[in-house]
mmJSON file of the N, C-alpha and C atoms, coordinates in Angstrom:
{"data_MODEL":{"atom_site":{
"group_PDB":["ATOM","ATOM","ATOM","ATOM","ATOM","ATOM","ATOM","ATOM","ATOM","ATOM","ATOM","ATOM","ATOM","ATOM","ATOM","ATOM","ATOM","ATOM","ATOM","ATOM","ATOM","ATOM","ATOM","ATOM","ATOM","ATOM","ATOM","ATOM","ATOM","ATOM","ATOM","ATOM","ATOM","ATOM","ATOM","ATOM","ATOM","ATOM","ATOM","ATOM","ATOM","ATOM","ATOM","ATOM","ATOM","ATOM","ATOM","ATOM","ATOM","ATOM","ATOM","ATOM","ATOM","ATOM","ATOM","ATOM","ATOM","ATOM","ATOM","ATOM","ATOM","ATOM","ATOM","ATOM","ATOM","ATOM","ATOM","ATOM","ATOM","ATOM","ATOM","ATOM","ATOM","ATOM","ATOM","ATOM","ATOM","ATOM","ATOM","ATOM","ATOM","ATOM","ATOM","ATOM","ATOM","ATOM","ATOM","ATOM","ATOM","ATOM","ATOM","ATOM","ATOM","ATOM","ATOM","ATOM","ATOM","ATOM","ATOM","ATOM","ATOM","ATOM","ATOM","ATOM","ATOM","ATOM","ATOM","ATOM","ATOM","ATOM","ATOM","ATOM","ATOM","ATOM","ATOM","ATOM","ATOM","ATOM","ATOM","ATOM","ATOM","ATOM","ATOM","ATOM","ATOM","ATOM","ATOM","ATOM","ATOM","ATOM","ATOM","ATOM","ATOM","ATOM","ATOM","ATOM","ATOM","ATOM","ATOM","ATOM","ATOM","ATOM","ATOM","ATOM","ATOM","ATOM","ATOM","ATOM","ATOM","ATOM","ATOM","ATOM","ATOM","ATOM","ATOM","ATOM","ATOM","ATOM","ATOM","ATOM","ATOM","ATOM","ATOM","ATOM","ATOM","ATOM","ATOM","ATOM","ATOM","ATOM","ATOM","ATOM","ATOM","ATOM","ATOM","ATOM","ATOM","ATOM","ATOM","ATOM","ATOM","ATOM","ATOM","ATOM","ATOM","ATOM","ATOM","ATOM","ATOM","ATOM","ATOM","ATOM","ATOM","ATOM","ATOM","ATOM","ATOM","ATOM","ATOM","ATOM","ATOM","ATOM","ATOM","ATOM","ATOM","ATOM","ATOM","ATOM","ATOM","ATOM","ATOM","ATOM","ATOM","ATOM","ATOM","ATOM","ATOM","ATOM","ATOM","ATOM","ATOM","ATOM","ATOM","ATOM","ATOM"],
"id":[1,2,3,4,5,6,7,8,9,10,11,12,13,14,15,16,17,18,19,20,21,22,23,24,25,26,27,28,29,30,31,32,33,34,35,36,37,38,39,40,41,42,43,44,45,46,47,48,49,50,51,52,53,54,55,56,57,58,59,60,61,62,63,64,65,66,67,68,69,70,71,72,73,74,75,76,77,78,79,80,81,82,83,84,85,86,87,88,89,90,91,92,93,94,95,96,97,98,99,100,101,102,103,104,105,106,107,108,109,110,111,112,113,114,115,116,117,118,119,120,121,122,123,124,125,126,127,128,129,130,131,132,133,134,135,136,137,138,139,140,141,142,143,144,145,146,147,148,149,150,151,152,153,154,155,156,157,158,159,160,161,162,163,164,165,166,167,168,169,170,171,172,173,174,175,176,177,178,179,180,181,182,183,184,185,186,187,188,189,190,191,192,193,194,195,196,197,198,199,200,201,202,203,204,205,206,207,208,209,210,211,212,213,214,215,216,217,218,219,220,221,222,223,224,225],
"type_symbol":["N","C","C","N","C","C","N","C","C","N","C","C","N","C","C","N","C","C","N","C","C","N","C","C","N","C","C","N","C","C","N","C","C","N","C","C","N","C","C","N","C","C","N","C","C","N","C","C","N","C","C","N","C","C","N","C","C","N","C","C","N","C","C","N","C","C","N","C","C","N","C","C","N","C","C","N","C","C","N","C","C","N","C","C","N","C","C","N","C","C","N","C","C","N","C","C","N","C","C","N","C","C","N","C","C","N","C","C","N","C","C","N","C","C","N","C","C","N","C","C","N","C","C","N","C","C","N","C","C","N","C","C","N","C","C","N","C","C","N","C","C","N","C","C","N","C","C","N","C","C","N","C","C","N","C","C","N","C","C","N","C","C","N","C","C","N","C","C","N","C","C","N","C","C","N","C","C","N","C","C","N","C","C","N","C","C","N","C","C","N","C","C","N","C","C","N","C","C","N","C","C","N","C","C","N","C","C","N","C","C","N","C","C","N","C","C","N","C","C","N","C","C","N","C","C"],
"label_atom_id":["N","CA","C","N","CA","C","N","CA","C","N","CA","C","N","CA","C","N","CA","C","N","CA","C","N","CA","C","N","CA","C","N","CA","C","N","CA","C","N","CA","C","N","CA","C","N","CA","C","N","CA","C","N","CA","C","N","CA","C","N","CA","C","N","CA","C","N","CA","C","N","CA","C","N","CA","C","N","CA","C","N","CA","C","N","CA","C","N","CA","C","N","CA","C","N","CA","C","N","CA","C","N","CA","C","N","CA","C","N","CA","C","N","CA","C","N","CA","C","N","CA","C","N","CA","C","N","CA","C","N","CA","C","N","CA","C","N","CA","C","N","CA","C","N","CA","C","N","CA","C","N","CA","C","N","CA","C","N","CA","C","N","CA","C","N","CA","C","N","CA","C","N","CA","C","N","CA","C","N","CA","C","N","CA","C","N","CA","C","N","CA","C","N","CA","C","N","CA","C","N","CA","C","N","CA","C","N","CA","C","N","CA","C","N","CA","C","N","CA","C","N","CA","C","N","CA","C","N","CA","C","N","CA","C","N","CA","C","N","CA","C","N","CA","C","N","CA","C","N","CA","C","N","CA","C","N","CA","C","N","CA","C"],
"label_alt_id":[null,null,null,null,null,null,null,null,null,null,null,null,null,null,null,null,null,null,null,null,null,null,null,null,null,null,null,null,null,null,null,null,null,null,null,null,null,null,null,null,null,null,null,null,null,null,null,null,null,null,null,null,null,null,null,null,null,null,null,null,null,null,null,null,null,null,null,null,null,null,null,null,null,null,null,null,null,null,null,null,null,null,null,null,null,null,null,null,null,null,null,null,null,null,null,null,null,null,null,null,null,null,null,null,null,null,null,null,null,null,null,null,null,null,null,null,null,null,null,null,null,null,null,null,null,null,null,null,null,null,null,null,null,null,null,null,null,null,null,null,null,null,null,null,null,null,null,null,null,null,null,null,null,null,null,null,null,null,null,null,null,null,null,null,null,null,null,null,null,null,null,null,null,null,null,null,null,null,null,null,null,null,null,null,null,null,null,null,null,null,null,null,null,null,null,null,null,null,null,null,null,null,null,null,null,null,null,null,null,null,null,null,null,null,null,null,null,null,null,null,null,null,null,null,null],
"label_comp_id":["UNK","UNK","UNK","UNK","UNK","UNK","UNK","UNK","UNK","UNK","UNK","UNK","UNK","UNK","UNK","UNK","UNK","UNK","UNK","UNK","UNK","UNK","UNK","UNK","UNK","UNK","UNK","UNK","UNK","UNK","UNK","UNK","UNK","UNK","UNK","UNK","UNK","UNK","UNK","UNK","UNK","UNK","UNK","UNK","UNK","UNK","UNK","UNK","UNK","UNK","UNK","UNK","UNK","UNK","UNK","UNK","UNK","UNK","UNK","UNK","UNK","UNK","UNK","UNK","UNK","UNK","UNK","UNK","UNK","UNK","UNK","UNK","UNK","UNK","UNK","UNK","UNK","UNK","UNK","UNK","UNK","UNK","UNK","UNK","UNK","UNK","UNK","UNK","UNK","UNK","UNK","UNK","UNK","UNK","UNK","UNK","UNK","UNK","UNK","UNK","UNK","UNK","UNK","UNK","UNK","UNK","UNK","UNK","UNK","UNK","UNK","UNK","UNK","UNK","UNK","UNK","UNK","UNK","UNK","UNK","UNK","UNK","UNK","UNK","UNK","UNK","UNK","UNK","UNK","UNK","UNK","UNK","UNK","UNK","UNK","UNK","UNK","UNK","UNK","UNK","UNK","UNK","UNK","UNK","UNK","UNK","UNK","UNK","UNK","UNK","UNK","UNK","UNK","UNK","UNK","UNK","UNK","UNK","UNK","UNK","UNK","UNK","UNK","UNK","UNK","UNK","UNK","UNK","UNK","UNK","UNK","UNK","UNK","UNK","UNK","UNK","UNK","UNK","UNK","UNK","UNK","UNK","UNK","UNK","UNK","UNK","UNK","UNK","UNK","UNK","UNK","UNK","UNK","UNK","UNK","UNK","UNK","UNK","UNK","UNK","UNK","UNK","UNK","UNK","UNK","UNK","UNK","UNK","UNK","UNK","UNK","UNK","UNK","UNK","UNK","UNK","UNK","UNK","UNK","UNK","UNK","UNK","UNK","UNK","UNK"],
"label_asym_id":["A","A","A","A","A","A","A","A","A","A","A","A","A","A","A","A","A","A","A","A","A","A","A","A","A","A","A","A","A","A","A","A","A","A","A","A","A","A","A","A","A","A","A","A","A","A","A","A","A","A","A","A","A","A","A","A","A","A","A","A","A","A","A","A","A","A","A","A","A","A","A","A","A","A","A","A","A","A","A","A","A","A","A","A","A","A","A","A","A","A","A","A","A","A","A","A","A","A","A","A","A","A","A","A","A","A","A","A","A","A","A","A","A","A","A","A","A","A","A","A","A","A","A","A","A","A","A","A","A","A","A","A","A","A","A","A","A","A","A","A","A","A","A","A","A","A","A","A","A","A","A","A","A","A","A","A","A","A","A","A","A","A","A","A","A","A","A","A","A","A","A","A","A","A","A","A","A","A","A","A","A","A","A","A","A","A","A","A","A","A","A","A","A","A","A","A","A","A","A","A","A","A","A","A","A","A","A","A","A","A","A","A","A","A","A","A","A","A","A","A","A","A","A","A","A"],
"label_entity_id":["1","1","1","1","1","1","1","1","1","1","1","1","1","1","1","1","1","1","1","1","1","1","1","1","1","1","1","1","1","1","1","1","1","1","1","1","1","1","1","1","1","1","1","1","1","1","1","1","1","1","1","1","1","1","1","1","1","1","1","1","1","1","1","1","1","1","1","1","1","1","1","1","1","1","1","1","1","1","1","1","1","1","1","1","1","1","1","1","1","1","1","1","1","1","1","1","1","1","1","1","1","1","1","1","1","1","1","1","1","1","1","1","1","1","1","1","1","1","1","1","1","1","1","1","1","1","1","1","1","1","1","1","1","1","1","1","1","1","1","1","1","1","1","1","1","1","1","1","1","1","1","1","1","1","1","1","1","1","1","1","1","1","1","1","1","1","1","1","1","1","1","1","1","1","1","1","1","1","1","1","1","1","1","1","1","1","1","1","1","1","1","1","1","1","1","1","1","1","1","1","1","1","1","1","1","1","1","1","1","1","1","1","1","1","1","1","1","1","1","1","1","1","1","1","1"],
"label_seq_id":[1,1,1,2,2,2,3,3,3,4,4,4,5,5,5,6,6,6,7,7,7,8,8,8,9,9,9,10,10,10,11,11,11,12,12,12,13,13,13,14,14,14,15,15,15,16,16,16,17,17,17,18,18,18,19,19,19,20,20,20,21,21,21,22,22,22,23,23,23,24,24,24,25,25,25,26,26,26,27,27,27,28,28,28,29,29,29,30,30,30,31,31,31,32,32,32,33,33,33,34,34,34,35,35,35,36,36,36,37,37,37,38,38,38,39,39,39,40,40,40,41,41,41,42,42,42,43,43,43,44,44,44,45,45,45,46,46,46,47,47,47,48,48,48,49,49,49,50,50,50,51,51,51,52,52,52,53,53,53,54,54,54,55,55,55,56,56,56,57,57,57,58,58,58,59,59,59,60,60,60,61,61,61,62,62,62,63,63,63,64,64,64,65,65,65,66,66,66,67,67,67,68,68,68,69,69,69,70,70,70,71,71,71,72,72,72,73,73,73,74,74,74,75,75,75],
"pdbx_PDB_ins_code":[null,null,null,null,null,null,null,null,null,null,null,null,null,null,null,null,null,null,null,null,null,null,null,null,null,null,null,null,null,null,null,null,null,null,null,null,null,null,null,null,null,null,null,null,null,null,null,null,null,null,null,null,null,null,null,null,null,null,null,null,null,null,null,null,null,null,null,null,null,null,null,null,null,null,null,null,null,null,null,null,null,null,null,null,null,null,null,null,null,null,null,null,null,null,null,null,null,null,null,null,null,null,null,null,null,null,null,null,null,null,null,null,null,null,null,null,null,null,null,null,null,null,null,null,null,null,null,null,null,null,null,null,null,null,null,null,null,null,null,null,null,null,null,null,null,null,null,null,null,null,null,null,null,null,null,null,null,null,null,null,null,null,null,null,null,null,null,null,null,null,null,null,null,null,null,null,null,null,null,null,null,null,null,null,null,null,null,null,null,null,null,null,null,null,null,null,null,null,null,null,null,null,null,null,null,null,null,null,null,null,null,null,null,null,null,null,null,null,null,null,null,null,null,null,null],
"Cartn_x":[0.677,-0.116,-1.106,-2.424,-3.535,-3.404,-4.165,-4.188,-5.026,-4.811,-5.532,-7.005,-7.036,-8.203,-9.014,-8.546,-9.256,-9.622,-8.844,-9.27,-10.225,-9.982,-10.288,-10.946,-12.638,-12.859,-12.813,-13.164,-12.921,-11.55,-10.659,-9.201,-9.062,-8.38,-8.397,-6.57,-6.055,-4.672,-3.903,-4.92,-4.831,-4.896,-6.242,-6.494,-5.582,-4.516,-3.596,-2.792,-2.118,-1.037,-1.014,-2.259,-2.727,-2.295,-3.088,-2.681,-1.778,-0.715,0.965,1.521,0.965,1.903,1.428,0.257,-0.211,0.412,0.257,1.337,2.455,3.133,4.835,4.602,3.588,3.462,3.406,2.92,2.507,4.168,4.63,5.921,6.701,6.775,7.546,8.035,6.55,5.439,6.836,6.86,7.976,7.071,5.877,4.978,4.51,4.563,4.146,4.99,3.974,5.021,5.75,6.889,7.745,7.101,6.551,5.456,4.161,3.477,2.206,3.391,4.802,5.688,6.149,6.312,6.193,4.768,3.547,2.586,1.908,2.219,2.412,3.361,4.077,5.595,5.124,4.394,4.495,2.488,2.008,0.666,1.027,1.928,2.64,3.6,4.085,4.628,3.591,2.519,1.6,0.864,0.462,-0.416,0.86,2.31,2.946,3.159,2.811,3.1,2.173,0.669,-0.225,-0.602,0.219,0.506,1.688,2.615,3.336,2.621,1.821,1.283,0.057,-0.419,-1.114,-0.829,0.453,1.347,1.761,1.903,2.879,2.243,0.411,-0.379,-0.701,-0.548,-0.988,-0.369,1.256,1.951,2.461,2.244,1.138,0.658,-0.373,-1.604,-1.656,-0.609,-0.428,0.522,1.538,2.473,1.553,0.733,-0.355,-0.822,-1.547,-2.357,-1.126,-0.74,1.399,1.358,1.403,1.618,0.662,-0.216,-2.233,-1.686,-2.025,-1.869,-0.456,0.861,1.469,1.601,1.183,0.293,-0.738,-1.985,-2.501,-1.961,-0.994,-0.079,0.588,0.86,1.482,1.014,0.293,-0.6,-0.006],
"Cartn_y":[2.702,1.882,2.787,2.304,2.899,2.949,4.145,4.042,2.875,2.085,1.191,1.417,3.487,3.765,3.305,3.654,3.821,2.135,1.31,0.1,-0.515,-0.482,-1.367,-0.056,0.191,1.134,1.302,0.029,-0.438,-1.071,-0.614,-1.046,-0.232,-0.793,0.117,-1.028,0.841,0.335,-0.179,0.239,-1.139,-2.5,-2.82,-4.031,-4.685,-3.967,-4.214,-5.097,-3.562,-4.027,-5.312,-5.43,-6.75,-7.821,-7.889,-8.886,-9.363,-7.811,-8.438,-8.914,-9.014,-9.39,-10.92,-11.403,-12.694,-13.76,-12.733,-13.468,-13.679,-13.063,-12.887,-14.439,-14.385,-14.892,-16.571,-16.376,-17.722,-18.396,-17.175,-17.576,-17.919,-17.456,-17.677,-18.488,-19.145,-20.806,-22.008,-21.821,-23.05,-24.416,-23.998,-25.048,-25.425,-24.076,-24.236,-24.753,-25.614,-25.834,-24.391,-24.484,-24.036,-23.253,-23.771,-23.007,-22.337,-22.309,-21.844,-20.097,-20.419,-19.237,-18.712,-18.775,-17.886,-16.95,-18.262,-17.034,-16.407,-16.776,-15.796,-14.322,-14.416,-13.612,-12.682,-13.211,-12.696,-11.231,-11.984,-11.153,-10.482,-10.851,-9.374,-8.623,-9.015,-7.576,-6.789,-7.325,-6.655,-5.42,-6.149,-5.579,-4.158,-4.798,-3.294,-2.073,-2.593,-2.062,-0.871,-1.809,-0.721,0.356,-0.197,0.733,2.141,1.441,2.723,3.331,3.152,4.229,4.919,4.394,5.291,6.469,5.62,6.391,7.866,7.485,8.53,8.927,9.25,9.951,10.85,10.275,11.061,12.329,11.782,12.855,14.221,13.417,14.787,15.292,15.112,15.443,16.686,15.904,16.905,17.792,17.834,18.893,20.204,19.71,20.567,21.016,21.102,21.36,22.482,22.216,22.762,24.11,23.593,24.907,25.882,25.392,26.13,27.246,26.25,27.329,28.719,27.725,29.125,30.002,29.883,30.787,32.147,31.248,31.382,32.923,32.785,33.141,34.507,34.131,34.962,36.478,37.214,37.646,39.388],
"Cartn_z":[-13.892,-12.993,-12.262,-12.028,-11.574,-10.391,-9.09,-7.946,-7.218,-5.867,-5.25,-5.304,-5.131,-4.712,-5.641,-7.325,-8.495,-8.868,-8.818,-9.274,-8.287,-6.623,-6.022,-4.861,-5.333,-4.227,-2.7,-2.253,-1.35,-0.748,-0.893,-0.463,0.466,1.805,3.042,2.93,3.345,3.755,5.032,6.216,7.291,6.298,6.785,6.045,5.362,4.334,2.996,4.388,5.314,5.785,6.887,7.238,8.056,7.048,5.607,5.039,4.592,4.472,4.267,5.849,6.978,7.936,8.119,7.768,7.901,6.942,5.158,4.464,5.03,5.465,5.757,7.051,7.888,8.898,8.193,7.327,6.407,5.798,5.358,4.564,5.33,6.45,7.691,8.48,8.391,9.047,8.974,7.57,7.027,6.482,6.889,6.728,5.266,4.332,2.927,1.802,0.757,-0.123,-0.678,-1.55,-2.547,-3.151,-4.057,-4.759,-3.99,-3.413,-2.328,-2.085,-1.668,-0.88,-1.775,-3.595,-4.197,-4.653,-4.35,-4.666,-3.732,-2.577,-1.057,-0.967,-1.632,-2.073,-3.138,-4.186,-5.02,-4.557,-3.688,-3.662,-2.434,-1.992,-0.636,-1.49,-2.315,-3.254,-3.897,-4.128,-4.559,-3.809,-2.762,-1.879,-1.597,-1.028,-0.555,-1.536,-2.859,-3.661,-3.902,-3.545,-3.524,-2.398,-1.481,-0.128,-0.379,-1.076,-1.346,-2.346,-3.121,-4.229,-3.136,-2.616,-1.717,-0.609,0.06,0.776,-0.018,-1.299,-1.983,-2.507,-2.558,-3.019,-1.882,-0.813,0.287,0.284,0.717,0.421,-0.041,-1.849,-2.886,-2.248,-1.739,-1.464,-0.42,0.468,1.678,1.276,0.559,-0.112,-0.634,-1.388,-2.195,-1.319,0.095,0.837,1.414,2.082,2.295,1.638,0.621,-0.644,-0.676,-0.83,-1.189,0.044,1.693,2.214,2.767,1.905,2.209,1.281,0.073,-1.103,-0.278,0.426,1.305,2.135,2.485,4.09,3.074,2.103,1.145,0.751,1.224,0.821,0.789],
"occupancy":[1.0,1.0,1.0,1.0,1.0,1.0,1.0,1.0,1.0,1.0,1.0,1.0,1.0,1.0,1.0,1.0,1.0,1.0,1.0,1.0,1.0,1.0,1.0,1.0,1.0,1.0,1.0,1.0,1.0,1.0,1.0,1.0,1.0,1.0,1.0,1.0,1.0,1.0,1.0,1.0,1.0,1.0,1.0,1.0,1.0,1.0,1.0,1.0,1.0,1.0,1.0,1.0,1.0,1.0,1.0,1.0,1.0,1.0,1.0,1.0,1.0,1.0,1.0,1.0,1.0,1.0,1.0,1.0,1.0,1.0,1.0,1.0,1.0,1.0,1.0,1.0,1.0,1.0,1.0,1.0,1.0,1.0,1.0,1.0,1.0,1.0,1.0,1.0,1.0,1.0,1.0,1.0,1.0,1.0,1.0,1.0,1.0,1.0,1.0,1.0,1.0,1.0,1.0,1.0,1.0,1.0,1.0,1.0,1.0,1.0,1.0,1.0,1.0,1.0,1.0,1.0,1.0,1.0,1.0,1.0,1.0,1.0,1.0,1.0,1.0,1.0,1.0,1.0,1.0,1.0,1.0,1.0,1.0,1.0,1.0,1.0,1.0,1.0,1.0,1.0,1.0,1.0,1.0,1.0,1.0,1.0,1.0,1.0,1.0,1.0,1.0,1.0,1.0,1.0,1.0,1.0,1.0,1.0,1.0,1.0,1.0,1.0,1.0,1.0,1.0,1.0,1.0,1.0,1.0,1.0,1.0,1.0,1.0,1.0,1.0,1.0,1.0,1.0,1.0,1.0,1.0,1.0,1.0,1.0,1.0,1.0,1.0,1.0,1.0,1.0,1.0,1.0,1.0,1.0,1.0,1.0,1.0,1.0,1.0,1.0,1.0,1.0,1.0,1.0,1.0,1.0,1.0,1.0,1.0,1.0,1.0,1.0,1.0,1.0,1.0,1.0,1.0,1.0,1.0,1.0,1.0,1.0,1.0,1.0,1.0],
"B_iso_or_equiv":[0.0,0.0,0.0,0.0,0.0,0.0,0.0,0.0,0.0,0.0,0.0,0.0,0.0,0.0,0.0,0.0,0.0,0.0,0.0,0.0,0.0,0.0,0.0,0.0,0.0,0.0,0.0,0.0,0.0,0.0,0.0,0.0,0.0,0.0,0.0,0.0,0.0,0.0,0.0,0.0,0.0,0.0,0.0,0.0,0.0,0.0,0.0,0.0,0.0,0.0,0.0,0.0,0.0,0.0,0.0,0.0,0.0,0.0,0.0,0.0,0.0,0.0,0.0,0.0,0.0,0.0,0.0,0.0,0.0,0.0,0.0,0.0,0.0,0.0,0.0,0.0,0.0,0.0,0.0,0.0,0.0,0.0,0.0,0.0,0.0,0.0,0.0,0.0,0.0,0.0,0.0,0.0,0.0,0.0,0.0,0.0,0.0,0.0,0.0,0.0,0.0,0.0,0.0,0.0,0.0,0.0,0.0,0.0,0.0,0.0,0.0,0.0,0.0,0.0,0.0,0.0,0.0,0.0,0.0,0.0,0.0,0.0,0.0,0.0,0.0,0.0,0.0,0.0,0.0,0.0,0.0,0.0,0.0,0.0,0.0,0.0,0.0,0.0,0.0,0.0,0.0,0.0,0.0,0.0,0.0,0.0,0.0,0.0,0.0,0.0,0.0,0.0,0.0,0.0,0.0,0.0,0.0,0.0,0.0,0.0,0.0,0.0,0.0,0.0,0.0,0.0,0.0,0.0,0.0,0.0,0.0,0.0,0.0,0.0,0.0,0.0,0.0,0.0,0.0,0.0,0.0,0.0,0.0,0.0,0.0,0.0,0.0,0.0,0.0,0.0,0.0,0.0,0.0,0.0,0.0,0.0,0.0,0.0,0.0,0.0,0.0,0.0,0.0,0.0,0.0,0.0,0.0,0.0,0.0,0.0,0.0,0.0,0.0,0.0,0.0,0.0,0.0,0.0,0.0,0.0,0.0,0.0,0.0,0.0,0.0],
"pdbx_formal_charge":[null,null,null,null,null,null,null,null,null,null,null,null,null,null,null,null,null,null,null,null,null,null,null,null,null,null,null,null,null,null,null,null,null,null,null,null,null,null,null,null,null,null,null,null,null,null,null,null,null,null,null,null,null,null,null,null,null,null,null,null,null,null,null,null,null,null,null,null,null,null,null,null,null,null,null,null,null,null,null,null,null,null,null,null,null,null,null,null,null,null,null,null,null,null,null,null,null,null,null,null,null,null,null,null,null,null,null,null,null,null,null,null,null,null,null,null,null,null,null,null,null,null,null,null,null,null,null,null,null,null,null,null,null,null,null,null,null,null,null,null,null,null,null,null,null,null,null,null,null,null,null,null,null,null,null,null,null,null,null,null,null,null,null,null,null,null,null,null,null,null,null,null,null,null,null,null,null,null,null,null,null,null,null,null,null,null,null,null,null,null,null,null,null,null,null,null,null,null,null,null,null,null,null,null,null,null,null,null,null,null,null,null,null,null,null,null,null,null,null,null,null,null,null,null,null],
"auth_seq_id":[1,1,1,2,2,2,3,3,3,4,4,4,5,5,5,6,6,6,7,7,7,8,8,8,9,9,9,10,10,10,11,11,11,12,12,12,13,13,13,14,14,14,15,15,15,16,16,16,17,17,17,18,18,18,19,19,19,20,20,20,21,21,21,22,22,22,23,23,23,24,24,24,25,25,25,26,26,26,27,27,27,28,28,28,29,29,29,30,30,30,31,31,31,32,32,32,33,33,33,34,34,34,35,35,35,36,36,36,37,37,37,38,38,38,39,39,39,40,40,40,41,41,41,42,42,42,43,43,43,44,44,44,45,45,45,46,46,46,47,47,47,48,48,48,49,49,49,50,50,50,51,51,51,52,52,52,53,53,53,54,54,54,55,55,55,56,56,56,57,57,57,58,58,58,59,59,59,60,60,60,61,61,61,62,62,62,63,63,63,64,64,64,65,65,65,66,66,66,67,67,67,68,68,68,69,69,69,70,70,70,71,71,71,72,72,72,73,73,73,74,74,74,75,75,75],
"auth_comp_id":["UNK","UNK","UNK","UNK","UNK","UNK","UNK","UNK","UNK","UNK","UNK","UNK","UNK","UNK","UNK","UNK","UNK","UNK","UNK","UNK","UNK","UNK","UNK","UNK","UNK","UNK","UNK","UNK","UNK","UNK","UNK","UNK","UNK","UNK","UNK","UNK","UNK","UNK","UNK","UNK","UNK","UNK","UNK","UNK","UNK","UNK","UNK","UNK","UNK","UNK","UNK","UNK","UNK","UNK","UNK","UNK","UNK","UNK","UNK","UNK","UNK","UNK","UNK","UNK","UNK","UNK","UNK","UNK","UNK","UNK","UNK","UNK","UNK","UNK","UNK","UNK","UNK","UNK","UNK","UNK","UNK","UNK","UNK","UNK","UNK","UNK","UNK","UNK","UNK","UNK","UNK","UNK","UNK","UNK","UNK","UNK","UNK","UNK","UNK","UNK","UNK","UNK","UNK","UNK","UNK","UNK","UNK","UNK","UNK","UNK","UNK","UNK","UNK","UNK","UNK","UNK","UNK","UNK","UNK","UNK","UNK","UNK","UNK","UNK","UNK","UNK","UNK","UNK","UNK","UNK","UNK","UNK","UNK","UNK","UNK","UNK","UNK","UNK","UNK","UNK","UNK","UNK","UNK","UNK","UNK","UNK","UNK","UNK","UNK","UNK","UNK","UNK","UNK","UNK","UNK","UNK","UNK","UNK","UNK","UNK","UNK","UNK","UNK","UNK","UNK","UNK","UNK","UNK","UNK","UNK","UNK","UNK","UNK","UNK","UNK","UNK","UNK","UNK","UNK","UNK","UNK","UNK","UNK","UNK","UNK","UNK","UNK","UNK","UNK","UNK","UNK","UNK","UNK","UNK","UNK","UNK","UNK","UNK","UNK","UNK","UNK","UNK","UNK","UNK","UNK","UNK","UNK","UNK","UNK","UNK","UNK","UNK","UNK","UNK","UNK","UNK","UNK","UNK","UNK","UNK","UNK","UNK","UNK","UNK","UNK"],
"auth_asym_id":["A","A","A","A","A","A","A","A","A","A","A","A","A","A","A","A","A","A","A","A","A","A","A","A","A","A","A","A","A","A","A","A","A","A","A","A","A","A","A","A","A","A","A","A","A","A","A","A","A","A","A","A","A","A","A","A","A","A","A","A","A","A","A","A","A","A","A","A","A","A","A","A","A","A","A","A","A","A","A","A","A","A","A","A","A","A","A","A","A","A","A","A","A","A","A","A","A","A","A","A","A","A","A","A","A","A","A","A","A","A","A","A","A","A","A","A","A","A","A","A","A","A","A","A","A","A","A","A","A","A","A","A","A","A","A","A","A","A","A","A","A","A","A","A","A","A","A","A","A","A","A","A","A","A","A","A","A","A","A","A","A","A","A","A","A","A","A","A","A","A","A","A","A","A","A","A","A","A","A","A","A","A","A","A","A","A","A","A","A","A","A","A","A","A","A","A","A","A","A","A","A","A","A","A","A","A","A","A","A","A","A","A","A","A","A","A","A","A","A","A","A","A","A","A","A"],
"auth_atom_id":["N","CA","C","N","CA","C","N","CA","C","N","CA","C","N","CA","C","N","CA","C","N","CA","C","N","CA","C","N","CA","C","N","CA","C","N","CA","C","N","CA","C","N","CA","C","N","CA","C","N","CA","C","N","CA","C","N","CA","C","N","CA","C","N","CA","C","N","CA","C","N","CA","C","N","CA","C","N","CA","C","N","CA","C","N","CA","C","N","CA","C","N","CA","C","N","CA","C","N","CA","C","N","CA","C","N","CA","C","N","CA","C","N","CA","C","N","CA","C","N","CA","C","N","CA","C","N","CA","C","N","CA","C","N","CA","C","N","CA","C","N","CA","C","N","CA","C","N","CA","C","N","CA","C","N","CA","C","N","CA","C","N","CA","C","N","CA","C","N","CA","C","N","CA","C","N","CA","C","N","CA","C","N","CA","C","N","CA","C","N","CA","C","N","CA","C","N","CA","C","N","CA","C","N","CA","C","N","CA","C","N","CA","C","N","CA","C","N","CA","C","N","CA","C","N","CA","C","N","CA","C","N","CA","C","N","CA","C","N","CA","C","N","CA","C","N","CA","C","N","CA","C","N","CA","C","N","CA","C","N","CA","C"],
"pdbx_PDB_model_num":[1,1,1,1,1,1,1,1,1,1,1,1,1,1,1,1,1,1,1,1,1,1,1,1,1,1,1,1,1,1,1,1,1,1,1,1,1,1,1,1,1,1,1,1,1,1,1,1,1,1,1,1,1,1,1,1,1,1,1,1,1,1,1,1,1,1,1,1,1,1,1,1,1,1,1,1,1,1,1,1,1,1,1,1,1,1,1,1,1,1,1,1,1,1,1,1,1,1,1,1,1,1,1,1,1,1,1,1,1,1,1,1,1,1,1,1,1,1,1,1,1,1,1,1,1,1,1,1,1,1,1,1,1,1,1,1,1,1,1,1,1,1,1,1,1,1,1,1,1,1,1,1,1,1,1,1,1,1,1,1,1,1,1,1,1,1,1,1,1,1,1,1,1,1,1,1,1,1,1,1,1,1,1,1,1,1,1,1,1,1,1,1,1,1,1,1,1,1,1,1,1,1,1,1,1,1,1,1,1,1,1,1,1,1,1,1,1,1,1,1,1,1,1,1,1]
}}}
């Protein structure tokens, strides 16, 4: 599976997580049909999904940076 960044350039992970709390807020409601709260359900698994691949690129990211400089320090 591709990163958020790479498919969707514009994906900001606020934004994501705003839109999973409004879903949740929606599912919540009690107000929606059956069906509407699986595909509410099913596009907030999505969205967190693409939050943890971002999250866990960061990470990378910062590990590597971590490393570089105690390579760096190593001297």
């Amino acid at each position: 599976m591709s990163s958020s960044s790479e498919t969707e350039p514009n994906w900001n992970y606020e934004a994501s997580v705003a839109e999973i709390e409004a879903l949740i807020e929606k599912i919540e409601s009690g107000d929606l049909p059956l069906e509407s709260v699986f595909s509410e359900f099913e596009i907030a698994v999505k969205q967190i999904q693409h939050c943890e691949q971002f999250l866990d690129q960061g990470v990378k990211r910062m590990e590597l940076l971590i490393e570089t400089l105690e390579d760096d320090l190593d001297f």
